[in-house]
VOFITI-747845 format. One record per residue: residue number from 1; residue in one letter; x, y, z of N, C-alpha, C in turn. Coordinates in pm, 1 decimal. Each point is the difference from the previous one (the first is absolute). Last residue first. Layout:
<recs>
+-----+------+----------+----------+----------+----------+----------+----------+----------+----------+----------+
! seq ! type !     n_c1 !     n_c2 !     n_c3 !    ca_c1 !    ca_c2 !    ca_c3 !     c_c1 !     c_c2 !     c_c3 !
+-----+------+----------+----------+----------+----------+----------+----------+----------+----------+----------+
! NUM !    A !        X !        Y !        Z !        X !        Y !        Z !        X !        Y !        Z !
...
+-----+------+----------+----------+----------+----------+----------+----------+----------+----------+----------+
</recs>
This chain:
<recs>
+-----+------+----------+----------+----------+----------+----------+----------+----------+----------+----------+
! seq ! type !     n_c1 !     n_c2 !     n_c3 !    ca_c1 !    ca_c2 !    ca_c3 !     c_c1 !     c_c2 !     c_c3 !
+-----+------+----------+----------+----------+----------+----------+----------+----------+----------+----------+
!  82 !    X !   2061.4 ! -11215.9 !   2925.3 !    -15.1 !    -93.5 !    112.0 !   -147.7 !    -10.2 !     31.0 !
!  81 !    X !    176.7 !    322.6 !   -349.0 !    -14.9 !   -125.0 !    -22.5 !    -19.3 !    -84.5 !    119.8 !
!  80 !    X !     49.3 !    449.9 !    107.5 !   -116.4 !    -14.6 !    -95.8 !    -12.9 !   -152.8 !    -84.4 !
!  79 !    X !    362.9 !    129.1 !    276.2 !    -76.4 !    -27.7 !    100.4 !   -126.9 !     46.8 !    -84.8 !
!  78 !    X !    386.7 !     35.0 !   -252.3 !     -6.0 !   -133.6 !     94.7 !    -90.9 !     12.9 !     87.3 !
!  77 !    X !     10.9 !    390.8 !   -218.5 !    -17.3 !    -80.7 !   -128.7 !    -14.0 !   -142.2 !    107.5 !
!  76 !    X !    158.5 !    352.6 !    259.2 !   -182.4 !    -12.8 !    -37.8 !    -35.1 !    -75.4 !    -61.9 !
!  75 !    X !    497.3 !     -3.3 !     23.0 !    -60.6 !    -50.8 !    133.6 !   -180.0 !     12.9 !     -0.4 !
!  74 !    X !    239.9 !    204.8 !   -315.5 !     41.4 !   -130.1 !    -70.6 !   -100.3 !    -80.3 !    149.1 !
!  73 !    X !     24.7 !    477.0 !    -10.0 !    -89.5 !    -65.7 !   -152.1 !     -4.4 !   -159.9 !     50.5 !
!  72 !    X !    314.2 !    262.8 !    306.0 !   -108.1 !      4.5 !      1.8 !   -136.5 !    -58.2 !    -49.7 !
!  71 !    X !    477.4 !      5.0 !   -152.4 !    -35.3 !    -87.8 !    124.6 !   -149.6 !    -20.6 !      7.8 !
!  70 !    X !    146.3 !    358.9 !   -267.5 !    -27.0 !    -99.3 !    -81.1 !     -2.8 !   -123.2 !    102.7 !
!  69 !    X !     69.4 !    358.2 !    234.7 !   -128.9 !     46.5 !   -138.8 !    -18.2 !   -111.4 !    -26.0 !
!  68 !    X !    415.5 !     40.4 !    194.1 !    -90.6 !    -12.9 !     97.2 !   -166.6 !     34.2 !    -56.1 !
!  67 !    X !    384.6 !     94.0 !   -291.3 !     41.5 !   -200.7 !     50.8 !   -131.3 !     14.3 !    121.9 !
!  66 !    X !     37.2 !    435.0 !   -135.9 !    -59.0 !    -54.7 !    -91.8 !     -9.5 !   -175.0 !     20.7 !
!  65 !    X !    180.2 !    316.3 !    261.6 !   -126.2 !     15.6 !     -2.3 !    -81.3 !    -60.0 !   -101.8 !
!  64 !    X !    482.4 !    -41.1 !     69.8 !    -11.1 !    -76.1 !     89.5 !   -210.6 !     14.0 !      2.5 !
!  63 !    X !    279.8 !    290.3 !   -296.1 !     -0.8 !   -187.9 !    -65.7 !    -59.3 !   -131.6 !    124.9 !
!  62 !    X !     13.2 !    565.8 !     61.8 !    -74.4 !    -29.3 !   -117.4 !    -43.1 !   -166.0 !    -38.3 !
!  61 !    X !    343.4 !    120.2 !    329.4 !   -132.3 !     37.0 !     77.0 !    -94.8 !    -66.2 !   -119.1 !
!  60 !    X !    456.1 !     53.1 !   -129.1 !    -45.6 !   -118.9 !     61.8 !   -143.6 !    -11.9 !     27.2 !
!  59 !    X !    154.8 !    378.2 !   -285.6 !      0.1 !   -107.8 !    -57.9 !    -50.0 !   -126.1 !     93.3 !
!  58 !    X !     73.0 !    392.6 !    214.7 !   -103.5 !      5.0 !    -35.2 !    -62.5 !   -146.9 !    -92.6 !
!  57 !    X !    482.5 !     85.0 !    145.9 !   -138.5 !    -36.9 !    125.6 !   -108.0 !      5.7 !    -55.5 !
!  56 !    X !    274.5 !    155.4 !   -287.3 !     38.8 !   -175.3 !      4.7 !    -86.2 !    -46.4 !    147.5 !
!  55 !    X !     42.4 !    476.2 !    -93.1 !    -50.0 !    -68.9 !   -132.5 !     -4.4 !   -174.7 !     28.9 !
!  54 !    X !    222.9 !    283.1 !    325.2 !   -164.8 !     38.2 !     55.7 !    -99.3 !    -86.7 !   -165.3 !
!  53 !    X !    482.2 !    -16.8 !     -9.5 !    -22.7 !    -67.7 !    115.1 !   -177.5 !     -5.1 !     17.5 !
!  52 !    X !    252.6 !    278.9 !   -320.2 !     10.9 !   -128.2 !    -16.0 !    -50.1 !    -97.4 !    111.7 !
!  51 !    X !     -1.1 !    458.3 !     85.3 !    -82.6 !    -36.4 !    -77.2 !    -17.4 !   -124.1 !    -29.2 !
!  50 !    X !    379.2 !    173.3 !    263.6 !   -104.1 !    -47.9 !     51.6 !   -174.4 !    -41.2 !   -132.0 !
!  49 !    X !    461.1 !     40.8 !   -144.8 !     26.5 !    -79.7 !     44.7 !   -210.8 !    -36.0 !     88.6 !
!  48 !    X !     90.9 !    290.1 !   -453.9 !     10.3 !      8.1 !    121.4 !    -35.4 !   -129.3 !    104.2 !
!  47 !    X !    140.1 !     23.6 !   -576.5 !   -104.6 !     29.4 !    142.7 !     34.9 !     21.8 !    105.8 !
!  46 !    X !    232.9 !    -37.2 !   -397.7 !     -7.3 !    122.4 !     61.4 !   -115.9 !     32.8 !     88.1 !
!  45 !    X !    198.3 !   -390.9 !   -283.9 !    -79.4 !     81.9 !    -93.0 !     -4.2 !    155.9 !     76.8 !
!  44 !    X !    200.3 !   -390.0 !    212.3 !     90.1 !     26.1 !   -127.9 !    -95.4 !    113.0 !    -39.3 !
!  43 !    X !   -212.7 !   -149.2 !    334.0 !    105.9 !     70.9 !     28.3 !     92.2 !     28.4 !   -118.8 !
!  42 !    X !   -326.8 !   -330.7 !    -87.4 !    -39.2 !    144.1 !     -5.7 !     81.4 !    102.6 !     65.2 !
!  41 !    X !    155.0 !   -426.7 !    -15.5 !    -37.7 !     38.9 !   -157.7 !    -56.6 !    132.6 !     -0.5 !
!  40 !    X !     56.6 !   -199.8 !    375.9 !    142.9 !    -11.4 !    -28.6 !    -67.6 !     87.5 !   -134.4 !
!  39 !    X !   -340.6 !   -259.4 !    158.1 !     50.6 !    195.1 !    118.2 !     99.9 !     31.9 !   -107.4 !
!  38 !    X !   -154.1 !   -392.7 !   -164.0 !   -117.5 !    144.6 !    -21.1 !     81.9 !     84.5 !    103.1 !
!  37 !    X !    208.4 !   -428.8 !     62.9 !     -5.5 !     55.3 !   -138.1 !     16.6 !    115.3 !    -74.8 !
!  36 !    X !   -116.8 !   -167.2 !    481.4 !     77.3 !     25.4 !    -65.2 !     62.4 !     75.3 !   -119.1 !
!  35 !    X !   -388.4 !   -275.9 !     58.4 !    -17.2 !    160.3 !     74.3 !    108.8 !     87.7 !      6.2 !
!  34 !    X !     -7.1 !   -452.0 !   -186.2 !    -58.4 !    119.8 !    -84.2 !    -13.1 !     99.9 !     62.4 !
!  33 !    X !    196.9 !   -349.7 !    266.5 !     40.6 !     41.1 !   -108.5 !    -20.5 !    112.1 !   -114.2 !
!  32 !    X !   -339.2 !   -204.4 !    323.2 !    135.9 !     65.6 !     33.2 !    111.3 !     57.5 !    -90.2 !
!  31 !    X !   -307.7 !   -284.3 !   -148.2 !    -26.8 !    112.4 !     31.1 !     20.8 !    105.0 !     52.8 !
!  30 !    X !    214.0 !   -464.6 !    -10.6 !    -58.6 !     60.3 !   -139.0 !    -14.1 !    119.5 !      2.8 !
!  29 !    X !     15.5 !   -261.3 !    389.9 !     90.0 !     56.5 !    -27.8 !    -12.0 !     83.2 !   -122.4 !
!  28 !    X !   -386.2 !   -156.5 !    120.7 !      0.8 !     59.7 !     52.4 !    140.9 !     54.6 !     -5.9 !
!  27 !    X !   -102.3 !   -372.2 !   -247.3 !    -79.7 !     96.0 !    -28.3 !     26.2 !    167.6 !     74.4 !
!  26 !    X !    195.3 !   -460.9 !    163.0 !    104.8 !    101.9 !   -135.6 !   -100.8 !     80.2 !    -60.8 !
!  25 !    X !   -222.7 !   -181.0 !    391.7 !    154.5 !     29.4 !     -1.0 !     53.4 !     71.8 !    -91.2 !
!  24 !    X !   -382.0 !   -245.0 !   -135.3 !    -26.7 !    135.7 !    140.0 !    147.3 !     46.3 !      1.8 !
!  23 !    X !     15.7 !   -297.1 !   -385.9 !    -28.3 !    -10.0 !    161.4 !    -24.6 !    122.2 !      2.6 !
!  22 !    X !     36.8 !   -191.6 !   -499.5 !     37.8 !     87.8 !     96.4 !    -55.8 !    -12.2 !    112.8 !
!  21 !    X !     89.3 !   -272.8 !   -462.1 !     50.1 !    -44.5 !    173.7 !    -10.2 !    140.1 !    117.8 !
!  20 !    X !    -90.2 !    160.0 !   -466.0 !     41.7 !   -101.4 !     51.4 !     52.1 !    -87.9 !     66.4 !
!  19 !    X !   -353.6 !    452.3 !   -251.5 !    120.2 !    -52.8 !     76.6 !    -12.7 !   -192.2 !     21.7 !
!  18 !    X !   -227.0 !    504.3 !   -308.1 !     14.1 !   -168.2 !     44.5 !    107.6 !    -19.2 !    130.5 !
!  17 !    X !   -320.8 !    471.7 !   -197.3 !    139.3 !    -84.5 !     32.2 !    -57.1 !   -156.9 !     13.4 !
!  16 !    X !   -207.5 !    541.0 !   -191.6 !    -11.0 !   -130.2 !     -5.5 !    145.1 !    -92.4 !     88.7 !
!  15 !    X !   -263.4 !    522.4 !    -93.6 !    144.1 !    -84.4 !     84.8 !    -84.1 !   -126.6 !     -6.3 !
!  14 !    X !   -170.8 !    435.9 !   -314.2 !    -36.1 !   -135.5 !     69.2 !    129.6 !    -48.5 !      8.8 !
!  13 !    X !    -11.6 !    367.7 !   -281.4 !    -37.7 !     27.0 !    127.7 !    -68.9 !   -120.4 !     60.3 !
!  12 !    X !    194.4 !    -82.4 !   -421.7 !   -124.0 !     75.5 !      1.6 !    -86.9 !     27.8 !    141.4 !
!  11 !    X !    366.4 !   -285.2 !    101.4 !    -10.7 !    -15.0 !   -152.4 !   -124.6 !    107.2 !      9.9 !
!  10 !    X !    422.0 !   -223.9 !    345.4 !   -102.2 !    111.8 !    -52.2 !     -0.3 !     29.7 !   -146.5 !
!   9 !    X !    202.7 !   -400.2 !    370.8 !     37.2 !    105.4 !   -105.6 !   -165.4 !     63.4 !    -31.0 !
!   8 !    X !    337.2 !   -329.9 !    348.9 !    -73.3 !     95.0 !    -15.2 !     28.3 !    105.6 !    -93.8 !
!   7 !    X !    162.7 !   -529.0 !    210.0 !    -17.9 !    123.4 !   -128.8 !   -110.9 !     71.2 !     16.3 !
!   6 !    X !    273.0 !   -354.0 !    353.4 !   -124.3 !     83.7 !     -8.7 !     48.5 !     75.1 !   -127.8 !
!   5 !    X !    200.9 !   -403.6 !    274.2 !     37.2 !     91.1 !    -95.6 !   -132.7 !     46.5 !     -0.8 !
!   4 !    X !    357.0 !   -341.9 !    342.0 !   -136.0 !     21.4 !    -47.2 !     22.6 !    100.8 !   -129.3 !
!   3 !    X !    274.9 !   -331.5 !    417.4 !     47.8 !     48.1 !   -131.3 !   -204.7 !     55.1 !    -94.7 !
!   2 !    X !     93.6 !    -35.3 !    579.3 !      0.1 !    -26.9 !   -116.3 !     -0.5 !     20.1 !   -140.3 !
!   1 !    X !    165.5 !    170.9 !    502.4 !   -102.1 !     17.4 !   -100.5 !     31.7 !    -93.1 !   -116.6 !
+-----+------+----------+----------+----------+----------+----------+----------+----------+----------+----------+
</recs>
């Protein structure tokens, strides 16, 4: 993986980020990472291992329905200009 960086910060309930040099790759390591993170952190807090799991599936399902939404738009949008 290449040397990259992503800032993510939150301002008045709006996630704004930049990043740099980031690949698919280190995007996807990235995130990884955060999933990480969020378990570890909430086990510290006294969640339950399976919850944590059924929360962060939901999180995916949720991000993969939405990346397939906005596909959607973008592919009508291109075949309304042609």
């Amino acid at each position: 993986m290449e040397d990259c960086s992503l800032l993510i910060t939150v301002r008045n309930d709006q996630i704004h980020f930049e990043g740099q040099d980031v690949s698919l790759e280190g995007l996807a390591n990235m995130a990884g990472f955060l999933q990480v993170f969020a378990g570890r952190e909430s086990i510290q807090r006294g969640l339950d291992m399976d919850d944590i799991k059924d929360h962060m599936l939901d999180i995916h399902l949720a991000a993969m329905e939405a990346v397939e939404a906005q596909m959607g738009k973008w592919l009508q949008e291109g075949k309304e200009e042609r």
